[in-house]
LOMAR-614607 format. One record per residue: residue number from 1; residue in one letter; chain; x, y, z of N, C-alpha, C in turn. Coordinates in Angstrom, 1 decimal. Layout:
N
   n res chain n.east n.north   n.up ca.east ca.north  ca.up c.east c.north   c.up
 NUM   A     A      X       Y      Z       X        Y      Z      X       Y      Z
...
END
This chain:
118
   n res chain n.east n.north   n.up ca.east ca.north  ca.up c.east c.north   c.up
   1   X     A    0.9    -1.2    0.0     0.0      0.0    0.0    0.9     1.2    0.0
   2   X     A    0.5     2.4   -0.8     1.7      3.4   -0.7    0.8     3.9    0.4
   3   X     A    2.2     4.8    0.7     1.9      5.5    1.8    2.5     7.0    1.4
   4   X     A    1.6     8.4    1.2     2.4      9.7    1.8    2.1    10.1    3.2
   5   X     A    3.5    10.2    4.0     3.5     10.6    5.2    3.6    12.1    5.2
   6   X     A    3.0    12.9    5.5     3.3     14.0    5.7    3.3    14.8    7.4
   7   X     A    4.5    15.5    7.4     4.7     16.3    9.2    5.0    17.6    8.7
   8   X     A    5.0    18.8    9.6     5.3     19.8   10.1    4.3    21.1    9.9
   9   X     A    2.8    20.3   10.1     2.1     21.4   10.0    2.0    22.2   11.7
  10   X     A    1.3    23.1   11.6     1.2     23.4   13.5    0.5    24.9   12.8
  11   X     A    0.9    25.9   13.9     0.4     27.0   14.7    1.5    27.8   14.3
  12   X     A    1.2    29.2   13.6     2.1     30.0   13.8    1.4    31.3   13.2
  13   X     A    2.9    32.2   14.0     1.9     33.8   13.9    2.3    34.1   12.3
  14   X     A    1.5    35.4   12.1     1.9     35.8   10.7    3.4    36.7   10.8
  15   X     A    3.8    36.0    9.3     5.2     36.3    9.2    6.1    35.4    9.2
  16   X     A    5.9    34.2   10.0     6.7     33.4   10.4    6.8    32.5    9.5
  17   X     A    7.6    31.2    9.7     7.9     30.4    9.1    7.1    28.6    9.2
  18   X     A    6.9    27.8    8.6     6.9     26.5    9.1    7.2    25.3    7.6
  19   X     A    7.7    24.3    7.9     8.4     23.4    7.0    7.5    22.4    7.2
  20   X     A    6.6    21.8    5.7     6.2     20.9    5.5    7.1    19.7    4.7
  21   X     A    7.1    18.1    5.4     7.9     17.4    4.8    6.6    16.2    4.2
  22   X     A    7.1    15.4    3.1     6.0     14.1    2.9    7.0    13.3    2.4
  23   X     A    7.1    12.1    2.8     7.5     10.8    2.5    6.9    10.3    1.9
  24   X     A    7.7     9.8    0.4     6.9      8.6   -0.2    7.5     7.1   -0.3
  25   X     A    7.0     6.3   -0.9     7.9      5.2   -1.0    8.2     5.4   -2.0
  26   X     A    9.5     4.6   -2.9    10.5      4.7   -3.5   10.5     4.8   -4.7
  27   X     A    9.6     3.7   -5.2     9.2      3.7   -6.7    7.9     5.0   -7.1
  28   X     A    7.1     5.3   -5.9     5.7      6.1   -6.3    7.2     7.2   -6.3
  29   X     A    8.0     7.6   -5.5     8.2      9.2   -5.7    9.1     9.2   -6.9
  30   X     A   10.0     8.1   -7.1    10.9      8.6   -8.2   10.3     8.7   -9.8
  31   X     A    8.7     7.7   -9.3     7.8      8.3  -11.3    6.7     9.2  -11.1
  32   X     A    7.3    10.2  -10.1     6.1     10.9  -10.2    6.2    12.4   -9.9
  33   X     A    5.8    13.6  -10.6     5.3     15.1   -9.8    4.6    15.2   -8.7
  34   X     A    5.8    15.5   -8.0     5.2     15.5   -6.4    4.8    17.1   -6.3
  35   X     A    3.5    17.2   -5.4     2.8     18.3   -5.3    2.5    18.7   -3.7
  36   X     A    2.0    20.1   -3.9     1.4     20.2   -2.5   -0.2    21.1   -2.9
  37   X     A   -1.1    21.0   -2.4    -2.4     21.2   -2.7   -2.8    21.8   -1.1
  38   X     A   -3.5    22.8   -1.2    -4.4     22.9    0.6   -5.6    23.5    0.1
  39   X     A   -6.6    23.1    0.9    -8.0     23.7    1.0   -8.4    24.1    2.8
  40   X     A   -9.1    25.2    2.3    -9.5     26.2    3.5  -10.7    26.0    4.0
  41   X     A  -11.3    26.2    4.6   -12.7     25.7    4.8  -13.4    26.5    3.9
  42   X     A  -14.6    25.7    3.8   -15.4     26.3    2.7  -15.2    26.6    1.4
  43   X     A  -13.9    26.0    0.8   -13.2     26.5   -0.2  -12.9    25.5   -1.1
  44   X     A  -12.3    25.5   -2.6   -11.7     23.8   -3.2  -10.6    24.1   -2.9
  45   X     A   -9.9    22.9   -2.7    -8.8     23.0   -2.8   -8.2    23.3   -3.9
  46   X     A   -6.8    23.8   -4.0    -6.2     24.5   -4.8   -4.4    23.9   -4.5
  47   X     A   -4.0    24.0   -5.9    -2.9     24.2   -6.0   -1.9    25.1   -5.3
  48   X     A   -0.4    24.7   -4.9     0.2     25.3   -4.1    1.5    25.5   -4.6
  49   X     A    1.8    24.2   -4.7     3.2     24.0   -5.8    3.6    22.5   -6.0
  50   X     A    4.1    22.3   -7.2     4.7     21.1   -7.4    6.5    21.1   -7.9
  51   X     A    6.9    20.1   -7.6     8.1     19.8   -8.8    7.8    18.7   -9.6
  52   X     A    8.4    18.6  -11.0     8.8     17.3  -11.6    9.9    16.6  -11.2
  53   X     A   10.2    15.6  -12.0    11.0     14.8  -12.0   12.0    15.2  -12.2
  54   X     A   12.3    16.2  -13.0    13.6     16.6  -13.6   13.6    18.0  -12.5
  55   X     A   13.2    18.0  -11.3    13.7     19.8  -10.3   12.8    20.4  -11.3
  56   X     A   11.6    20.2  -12.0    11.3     21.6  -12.6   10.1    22.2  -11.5
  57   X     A    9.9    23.1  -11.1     9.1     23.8  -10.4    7.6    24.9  -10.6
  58   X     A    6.5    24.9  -10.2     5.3     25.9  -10.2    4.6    26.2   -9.4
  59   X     A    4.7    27.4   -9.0     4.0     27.7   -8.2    2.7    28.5   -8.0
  60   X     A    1.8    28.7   -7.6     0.5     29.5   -7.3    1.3    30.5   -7.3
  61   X     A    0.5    31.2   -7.6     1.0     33.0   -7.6    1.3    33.6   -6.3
  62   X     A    0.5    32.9   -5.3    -0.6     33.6   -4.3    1.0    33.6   -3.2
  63   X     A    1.6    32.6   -3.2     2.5     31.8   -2.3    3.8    32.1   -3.2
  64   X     A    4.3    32.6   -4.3     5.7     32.7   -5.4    6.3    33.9   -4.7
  65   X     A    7.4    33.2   -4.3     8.6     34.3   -3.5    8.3    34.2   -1.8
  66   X     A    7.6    33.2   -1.8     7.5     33.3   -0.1    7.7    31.6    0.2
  67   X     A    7.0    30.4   -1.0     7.7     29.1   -0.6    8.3    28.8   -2.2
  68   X     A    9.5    27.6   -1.1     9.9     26.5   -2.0   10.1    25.5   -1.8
  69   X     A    9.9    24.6   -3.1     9.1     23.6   -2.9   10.7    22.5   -3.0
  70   X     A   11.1    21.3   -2.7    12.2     20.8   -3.1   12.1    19.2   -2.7
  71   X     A   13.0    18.2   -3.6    12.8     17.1   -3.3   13.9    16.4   -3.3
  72   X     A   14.0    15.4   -2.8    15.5     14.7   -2.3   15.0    13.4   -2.6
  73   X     A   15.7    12.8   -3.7    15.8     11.6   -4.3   16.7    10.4   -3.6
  74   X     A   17.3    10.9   -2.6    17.7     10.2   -1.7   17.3     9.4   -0.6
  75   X     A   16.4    10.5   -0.1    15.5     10.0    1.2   13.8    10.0    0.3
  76   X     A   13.5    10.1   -0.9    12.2     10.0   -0.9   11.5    11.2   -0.3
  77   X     A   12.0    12.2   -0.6    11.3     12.9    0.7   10.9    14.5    0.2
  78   X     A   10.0    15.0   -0.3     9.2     15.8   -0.5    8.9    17.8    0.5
  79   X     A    9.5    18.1    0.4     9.5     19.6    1.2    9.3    21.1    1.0
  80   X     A    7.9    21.1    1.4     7.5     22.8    1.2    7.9    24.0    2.3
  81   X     A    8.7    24.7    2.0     9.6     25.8    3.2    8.8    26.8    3.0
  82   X     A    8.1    27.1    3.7     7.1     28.0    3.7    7.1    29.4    4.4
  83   X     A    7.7    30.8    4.0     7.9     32.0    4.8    7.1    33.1    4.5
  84   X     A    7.4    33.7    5.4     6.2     35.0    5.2    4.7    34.8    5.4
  85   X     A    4.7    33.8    6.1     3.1     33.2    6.3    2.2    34.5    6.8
  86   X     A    1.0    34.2    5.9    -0.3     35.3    6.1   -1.0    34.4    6.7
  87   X     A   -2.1    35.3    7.0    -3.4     34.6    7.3   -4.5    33.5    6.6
  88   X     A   -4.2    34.4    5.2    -5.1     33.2    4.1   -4.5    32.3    3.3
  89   X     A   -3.0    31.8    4.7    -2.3     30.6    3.9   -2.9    29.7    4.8
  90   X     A   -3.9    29.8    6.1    -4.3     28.8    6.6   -5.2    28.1    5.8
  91   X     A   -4.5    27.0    5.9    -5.8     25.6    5.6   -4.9    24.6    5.9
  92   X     A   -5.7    22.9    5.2    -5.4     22.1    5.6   -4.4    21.4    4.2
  93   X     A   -2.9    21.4    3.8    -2.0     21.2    3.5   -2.0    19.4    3.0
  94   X     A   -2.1    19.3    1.5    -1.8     17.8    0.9   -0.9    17.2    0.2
  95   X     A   -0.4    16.6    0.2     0.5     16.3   -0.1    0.6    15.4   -1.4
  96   X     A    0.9    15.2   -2.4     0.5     14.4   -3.6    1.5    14.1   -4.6
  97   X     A    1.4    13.0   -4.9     2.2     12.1   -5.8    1.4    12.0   -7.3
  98   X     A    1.5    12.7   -8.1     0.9     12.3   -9.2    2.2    11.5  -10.2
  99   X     A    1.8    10.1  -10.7     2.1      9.4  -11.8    1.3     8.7  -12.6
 100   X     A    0.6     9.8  -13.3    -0.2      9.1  -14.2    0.1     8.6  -15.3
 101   X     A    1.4     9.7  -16.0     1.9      9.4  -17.0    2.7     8.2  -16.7
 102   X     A    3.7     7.5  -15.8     4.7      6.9  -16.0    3.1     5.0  -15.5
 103   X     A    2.8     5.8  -14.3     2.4      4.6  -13.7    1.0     4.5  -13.4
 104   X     A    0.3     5.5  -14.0    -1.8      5.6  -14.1   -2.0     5.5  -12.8
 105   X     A   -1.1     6.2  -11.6    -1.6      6.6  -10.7   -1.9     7.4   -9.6
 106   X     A   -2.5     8.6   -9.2    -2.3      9.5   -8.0   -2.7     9.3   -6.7
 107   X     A   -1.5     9.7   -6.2    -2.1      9.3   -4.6   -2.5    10.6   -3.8
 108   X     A   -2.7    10.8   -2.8    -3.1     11.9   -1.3   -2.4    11.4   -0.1
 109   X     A   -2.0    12.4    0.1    -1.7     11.9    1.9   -2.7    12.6    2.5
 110   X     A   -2.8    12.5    3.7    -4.0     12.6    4.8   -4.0    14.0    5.2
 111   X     A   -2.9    14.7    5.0    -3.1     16.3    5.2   -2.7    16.4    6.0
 112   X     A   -2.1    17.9    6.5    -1.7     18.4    7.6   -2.0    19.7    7.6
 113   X     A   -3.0    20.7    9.0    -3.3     21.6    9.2   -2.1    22.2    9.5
 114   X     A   -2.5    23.9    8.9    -1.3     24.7    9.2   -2.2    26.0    9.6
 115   X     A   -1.6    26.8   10.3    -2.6     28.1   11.0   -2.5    28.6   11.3
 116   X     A   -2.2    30.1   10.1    -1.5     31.4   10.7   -2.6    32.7   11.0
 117   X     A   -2.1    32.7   12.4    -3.2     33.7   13.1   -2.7    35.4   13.3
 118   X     A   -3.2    36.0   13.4    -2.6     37.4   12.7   -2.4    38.3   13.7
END
């Protein structure tokens, strides 16, 4: 069963900083565009940022010049560095493996709230 683990959501004031990580297993992360997606209450979720396979990078407008998104082919391991946090970056943070093209399949991790209070 794959698994995305995702940590380091929490509480923080605006301005500040916090570092989201997701683990994947081995084969799902190395054929796939790993992403990060959050939705707010009452809201769809939305794009945040991804990379490809090859380090290439995109990001939401909303969030460009405040996170970066980076991935370690080493450890599997998936990370959104997130600075400058506002208020209407709170929501609830997903984590995502897309390989549709290599392997016809996308996954979710379970999310992690993040909550910047102003």
């Amino acid at each position: 069963q794959v698994q995305l683990v995702e940590s380091g959501g929490g509480l923080v004031q605006a301005g500040g900083s916090l570092r989201l990580s997701c683990a994947a297993s081995g084969s799902i992360f190395s054929s796939s565009t790993m992403g990060w997606y959050r939705q707010a209450p009452g809201k769809q979720r939305e794009l945040v940022a991804t990379i490809t396979r090859s380090y290439i990078t995109n990001y939401a407008g909303s969030v460009k010049g405040r996170f970066t998104i980076s991935r370690d082919r080493a450890t599997n391991t998936m990370v959104l560095q997130m600075n400058s946090l506002k208020p209407e970056d709170t929501a609830v943070y997903y984590c995502n493996a897309d390989s549709r093209v290599v392997l016809g399949v996308n996954y979710w991790g379970q999310g992690t709230q993040v909550t910047v209070s102003s």
